[in-house]
C-alpha positions in Angstrom: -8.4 7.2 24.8 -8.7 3.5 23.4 -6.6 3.6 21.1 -3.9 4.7 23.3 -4.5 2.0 25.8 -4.7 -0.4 23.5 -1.5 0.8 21.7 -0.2 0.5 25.4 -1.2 -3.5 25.3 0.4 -4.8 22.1 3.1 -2.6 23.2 4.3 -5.3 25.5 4.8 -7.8 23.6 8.3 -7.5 22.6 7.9 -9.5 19.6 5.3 -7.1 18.3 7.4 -4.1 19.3 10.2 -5.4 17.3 8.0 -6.1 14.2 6.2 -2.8 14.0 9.7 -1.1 14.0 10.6 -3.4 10.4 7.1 -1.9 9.7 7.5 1.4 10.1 11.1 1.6 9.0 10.8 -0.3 5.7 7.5 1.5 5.3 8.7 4.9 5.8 11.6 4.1 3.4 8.9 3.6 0.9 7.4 6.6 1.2 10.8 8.5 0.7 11.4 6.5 -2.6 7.5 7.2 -4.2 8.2 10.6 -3.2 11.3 10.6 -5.1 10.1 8.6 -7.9 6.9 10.9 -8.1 9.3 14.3 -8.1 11.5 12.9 -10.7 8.6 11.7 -13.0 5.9 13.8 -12.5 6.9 17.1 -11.5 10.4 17.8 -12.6 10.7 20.9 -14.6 12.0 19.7 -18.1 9.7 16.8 -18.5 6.2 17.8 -20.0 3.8 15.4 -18.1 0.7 13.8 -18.9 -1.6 11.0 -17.3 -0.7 8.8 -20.1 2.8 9.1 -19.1 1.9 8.5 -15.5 0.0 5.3 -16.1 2.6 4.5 -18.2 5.2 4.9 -15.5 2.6 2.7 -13.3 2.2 0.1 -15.1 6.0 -0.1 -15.7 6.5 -0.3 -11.7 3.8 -2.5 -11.0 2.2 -5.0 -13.6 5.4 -7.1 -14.4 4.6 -8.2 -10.3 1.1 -8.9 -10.7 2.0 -11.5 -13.3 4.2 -13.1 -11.0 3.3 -12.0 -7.3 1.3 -15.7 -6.7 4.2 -17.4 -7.1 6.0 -14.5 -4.6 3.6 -15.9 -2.1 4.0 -19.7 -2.7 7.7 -19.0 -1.7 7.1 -16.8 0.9 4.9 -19.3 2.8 8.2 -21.6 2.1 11.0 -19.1 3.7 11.5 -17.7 6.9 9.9 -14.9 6.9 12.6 -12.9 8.9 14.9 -13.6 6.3 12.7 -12.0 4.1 12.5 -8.8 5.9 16.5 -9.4 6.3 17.6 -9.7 2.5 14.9 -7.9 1.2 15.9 -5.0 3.2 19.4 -5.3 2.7 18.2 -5.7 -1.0 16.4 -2.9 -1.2 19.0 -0.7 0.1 21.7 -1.6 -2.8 19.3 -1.2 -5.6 18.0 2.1 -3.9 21.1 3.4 -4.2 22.0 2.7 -7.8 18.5 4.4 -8.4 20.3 7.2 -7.2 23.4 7.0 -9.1 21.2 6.8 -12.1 19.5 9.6 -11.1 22.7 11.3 -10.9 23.9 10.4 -14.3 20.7 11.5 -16.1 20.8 8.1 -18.1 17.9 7.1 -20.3 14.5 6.8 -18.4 14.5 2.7 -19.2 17.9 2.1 -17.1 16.1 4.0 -14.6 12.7 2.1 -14.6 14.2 -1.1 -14.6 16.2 -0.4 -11.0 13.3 1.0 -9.5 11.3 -1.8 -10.6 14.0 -4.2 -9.1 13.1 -2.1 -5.4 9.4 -2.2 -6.0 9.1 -6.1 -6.8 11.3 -7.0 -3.3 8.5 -4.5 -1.9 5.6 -7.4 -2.5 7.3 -9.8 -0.8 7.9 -7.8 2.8 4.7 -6.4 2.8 2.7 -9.4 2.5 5.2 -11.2 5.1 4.5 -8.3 7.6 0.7 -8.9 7.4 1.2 -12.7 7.0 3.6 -12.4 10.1 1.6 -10.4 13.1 -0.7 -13.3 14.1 2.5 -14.9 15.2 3.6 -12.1 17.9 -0.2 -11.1 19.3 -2.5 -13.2 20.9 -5.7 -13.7 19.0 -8.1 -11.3 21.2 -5.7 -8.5 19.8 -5.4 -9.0 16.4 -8.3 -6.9 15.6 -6.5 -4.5 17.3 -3.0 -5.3 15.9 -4.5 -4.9 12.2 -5.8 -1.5 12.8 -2.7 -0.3 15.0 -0.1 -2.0 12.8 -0.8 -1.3 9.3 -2.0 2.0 9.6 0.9 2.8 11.8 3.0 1.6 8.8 0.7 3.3 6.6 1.4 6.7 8.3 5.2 5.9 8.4 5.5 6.0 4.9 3.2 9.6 4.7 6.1 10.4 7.1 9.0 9.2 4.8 7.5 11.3 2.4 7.0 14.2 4.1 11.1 13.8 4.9 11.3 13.4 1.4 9.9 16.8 0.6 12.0 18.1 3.5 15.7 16.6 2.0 14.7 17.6 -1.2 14.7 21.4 -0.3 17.6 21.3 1.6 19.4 19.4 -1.3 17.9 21.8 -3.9 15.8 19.5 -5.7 17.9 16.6 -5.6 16.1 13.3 -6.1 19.7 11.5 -6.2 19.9 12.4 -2.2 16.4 12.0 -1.2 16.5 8.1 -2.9 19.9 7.9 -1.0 18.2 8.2 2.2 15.9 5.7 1.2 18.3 3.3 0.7 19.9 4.5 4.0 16.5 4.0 5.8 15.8 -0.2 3.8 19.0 -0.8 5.8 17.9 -0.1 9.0 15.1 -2.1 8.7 17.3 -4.8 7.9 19.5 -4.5 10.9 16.3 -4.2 13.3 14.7 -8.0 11.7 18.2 -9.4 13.3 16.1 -8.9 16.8 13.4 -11.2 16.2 14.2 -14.7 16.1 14.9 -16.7 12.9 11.8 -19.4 12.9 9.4 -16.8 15.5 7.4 -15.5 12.5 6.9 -19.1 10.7 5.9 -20.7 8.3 5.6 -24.1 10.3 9.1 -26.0 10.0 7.6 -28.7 7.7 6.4 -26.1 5.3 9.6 -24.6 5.0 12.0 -25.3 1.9 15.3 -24.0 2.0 16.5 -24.9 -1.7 15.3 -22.5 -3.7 14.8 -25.0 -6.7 12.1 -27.2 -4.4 10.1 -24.1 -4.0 10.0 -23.7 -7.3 8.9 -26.6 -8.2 5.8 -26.6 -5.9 4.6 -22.7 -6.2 1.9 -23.7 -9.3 0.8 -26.5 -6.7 0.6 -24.0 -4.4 -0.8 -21.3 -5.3 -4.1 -23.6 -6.8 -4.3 -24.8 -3.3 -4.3 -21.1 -2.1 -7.1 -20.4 -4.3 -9.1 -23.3 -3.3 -8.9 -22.4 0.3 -9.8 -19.0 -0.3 -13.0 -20.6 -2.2 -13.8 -22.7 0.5 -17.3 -21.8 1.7 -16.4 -21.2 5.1 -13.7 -18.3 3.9 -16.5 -16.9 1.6 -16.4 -13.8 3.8 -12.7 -13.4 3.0 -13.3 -13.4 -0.6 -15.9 -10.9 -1.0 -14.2 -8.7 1.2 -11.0 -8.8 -1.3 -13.1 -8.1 -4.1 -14.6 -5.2 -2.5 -11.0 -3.7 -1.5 -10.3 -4.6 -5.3 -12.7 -2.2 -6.3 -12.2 0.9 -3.7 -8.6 0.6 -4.7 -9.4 1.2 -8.7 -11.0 4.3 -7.2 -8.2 5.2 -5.1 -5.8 4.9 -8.0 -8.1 6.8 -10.4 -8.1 9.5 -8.1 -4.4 9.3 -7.5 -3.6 10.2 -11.2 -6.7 12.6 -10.9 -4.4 14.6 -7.7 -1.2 14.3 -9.7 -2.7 16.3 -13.3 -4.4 19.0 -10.6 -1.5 19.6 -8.6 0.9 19.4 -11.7 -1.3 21.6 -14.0 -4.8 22.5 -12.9 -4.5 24.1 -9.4 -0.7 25.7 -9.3 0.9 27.5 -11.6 3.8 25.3 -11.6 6.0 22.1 -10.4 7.3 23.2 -6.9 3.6 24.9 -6.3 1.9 21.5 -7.4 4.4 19.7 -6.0 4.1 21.6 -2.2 0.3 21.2 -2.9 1.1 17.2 -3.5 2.9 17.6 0.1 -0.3 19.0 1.7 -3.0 16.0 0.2 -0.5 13.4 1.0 0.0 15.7 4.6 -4.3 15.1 4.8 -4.5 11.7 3.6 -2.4 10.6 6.2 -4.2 12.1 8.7 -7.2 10.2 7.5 -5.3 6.6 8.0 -4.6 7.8 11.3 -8.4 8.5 11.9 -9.3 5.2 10.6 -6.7 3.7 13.3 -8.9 5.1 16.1 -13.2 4.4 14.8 -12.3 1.5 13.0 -11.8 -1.0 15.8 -14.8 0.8 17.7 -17.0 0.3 14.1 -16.0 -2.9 13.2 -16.0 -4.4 16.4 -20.0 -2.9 16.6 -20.9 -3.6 12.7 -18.5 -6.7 12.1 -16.1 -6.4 9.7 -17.9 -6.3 6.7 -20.7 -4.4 7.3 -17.6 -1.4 8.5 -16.6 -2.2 4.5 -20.1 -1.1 3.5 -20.0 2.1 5.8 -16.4 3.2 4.6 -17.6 1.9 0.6 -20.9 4.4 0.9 -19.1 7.4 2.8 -16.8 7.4 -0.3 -19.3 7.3 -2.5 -21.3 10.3 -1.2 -18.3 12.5 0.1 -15.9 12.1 -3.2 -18.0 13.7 -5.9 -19.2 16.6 -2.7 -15.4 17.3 -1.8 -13.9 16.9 -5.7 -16.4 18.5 -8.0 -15.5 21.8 -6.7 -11.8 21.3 -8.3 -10.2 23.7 -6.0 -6.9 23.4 -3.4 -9.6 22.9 -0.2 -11.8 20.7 -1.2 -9.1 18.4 -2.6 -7.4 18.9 0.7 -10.8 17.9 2.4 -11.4 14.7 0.2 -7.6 13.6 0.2 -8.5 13.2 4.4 -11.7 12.1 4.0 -10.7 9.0 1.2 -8.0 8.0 3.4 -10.4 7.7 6.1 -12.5 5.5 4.4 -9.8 3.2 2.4 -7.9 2.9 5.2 -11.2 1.8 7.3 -12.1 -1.0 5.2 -8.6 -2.4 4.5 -8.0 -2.6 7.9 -11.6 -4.4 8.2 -10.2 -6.7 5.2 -7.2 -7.5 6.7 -9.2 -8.6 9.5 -11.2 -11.0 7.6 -8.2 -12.1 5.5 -6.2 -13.4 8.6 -9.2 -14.8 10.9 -10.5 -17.2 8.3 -7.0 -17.8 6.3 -4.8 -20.6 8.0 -1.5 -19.9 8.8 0.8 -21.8 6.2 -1.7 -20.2 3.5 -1.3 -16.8 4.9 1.7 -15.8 2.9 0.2 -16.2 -0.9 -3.0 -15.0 0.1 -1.9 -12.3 1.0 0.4 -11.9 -1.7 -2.7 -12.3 -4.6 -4.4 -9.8 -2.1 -1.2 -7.3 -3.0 -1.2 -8.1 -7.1 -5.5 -7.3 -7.2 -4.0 -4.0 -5.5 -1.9 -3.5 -8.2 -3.6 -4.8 -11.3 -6.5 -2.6 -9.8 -4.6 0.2 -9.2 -3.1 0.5 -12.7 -6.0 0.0 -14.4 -7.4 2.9 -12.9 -4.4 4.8 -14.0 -5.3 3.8 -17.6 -8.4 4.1 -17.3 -7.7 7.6 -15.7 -5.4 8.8 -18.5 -8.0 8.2 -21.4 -10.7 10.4 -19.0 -8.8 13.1 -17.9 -7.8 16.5 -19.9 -4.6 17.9 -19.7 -5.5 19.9 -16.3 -6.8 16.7 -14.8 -10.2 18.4 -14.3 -12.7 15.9 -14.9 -16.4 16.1 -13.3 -17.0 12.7 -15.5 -14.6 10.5 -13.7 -15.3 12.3 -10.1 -18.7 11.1 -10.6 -17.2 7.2 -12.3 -15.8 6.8 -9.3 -18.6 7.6 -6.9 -20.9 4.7 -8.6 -17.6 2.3 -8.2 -17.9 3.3 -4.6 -21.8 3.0 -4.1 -21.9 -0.8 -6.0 -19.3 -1.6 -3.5 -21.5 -0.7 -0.4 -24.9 -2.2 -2.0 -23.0 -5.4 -3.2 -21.0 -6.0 0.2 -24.6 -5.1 1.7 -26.2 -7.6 -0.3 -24.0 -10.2 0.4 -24.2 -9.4 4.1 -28.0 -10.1 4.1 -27.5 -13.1 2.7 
């Protein structure tokens, strides 16, 4: 199989092995603490949820980051990016664990927000140094490659954390206090692992580094305007339409992420372990189809191009999501969990793609870093916008249908533009 061979290539570059393991350990850490975070808030039995309270929660994890994520990548295009994935880590793993003490003490759900948006804002900064990073330990034939293998790799690490999440939480009898702890447990590993690649192998270039943390500062506003401007650059305008469409399949992939949580909480089970076993399975599926896009996306995009793959994916979604989730019933959502992972998963890796061919390296960093706040100002408007659509049992054929045309004026306007 091609994948496998190819998988067999980048596997000998030791650099690339060693960065794929941060990957996939900080990754699957990740997916043990949304798990946890999503038990605890969603589907524990004493708290009456609702999809306002689940944007809510959301927007409490995410938007104070997309305020202040450009400025996240000004500084990591200034730092060593191995230091990042160091100290974040090692961050990540102390916070993590007073989440868990928290959780422990039952405290008030604001001292419990604010620590597990402490974990979540460290989490911008090593995933857009991982992406920013992997053109440094592949050659540049591969990196098509190395994008599809990498971050779905990563992707499907953290579908495994979450399935060990469900796992520790059975045997610890629905304790979200132990399944955070091995969180924690697993954000420390990945800091140990960084110590094998070398300090200054991942860059930034030595005279774009600043070590005082006070200069870097100073010259993120500069920065991040010169990020932007070399994004707008005609020659990257490619790059820029392809963020915009991942922009918009991600407002549908949120949407449909508060959509999943109402049916498995309240529409499809008769209660929280039932929904939240059925949340096991569509996260099981979903996975599956981010390991699917790993193998046809290279053979698609390298065929189509890049962004003609985004209009495939962008028009598959549109015509399978309102087949697979008008039915509102435990297969079909099963079906459409694999079949949206498929297709998201397709075009990021196809954006990602774009993003590093026509980005230089010492801009890599904050554009990828604007790339991760447009995920999450995308993503929590969908929640909102989810949480004003939805009825209590999240069945909703009006926004099933909302987010199909999202998807089809992706496909025509990336076709459009393609044409052009």
């Amino acid at each position: 199989m091609a994948v496998v061979r190819d998988l067999r290539v980048l596997l000998r570059f030791r650099d690339f092995r060693r960065l794929l393991a941060v990957r996939l350990l900080s990754q699957g850490a990740d997916g043990v603490y949304q798990v946890a975070l999503a038990a605890y808030v969603v589907f524990s039995p004493e708290r009456q949820t609702s999809a306002a309270a689940i944007a809510s929660a959301m927007a409490v994890l995410l938007l104070p980051y997309s305020l202040v994520g450009p400025f996240a990548g000004a500084l990591l295009d200034r730092w060593r990016r191995r230091q990042v994935f160091l100290y974040g880590n090692l961050a990540r793993a102390g916070m993590a664990a007073v989440t868990a003490v928290l959780i422990a003490a039952a405290v008030p759900d604001r001292l419990f927000y604010v620590s597990a948006l402490c974990v979540t804002a460290v989490n911008r900064f090593v995933l857009s140094g991982l992406s920013a990073s992997l053109p440094r330990v592949v050659d540049a034939q591969r990196l098509v490659i190395a994008n599809s293998l990498s971050p779905t790799a990563g992707s499907l690490a953290a579908f495994a954390g979450g399935g060990l999440a469900f796992a520790v939480r059975l045997l610890s009898q629905d304790s979200d206090a132990a399944v955070v702890l091995l969180g924690a447990v697993l954000y420390l590993c990945a800091a140990l692992v960084s110590l094998l690649l070398a300090p200054g192998l991942l860059g930034p270039d030595r005279e774009l580094i600043q070590p005082r943390l006070g200069a870097a500062l100073a010259g993120s506003a500069r920065d991040l305007a010169a990020g932007v401007r070399h994004l707008a650059a005609p020659e990257r305008r490619e790059a820029a339409w392809a963020l915009g469409a991942m922009t918009l399949m991600r407002f549908c992939y949120g949407a449909l992420t508060v959509l999943v949580l109402m049916l498995c909480r309240y529409g499809l089970t008769s209660g929280p372990q039932a929904g939240l076993r059925l949340l096991g399975l569509a996260l099981g599926a979903s996975g599956a189809g981010f390991f699917a896009a790993a193998l046809v996306t290279p053979w698609g995009a390298g065929r189509l191009g890049p962004a003609r793959w985004i209009v495939v994916c962008a028009a598959s979604a549109a015509v399978l999501e309102p087949a697979l989730g008008l039915p509102f019933t435990a297969g079909a959502l099963l079906a459409a969990a694999f079949f949206l992972g498929l297709t998201t998963q397709g075009a990021k890796i196809a954006t990602d793609t774009v993003v590093q061919a026509t980005v230089e390296d010492g801009f890599r960093g904050r554009i990828f870093s604007v790339y991760d706040v447009l995920f999450n100002v995308s993503f929590v408007g969908a929640a909102a916008v989810a949480a004003v659509m939805l009825p209590p049992d999240g069945r909703s054929t009006v926004l099933v249908v909302t987010i199909a045309l999202v998807y089809g004026a992706v496909a025509v306007a990336m076709a459009r533009f393609e044409r052009q």
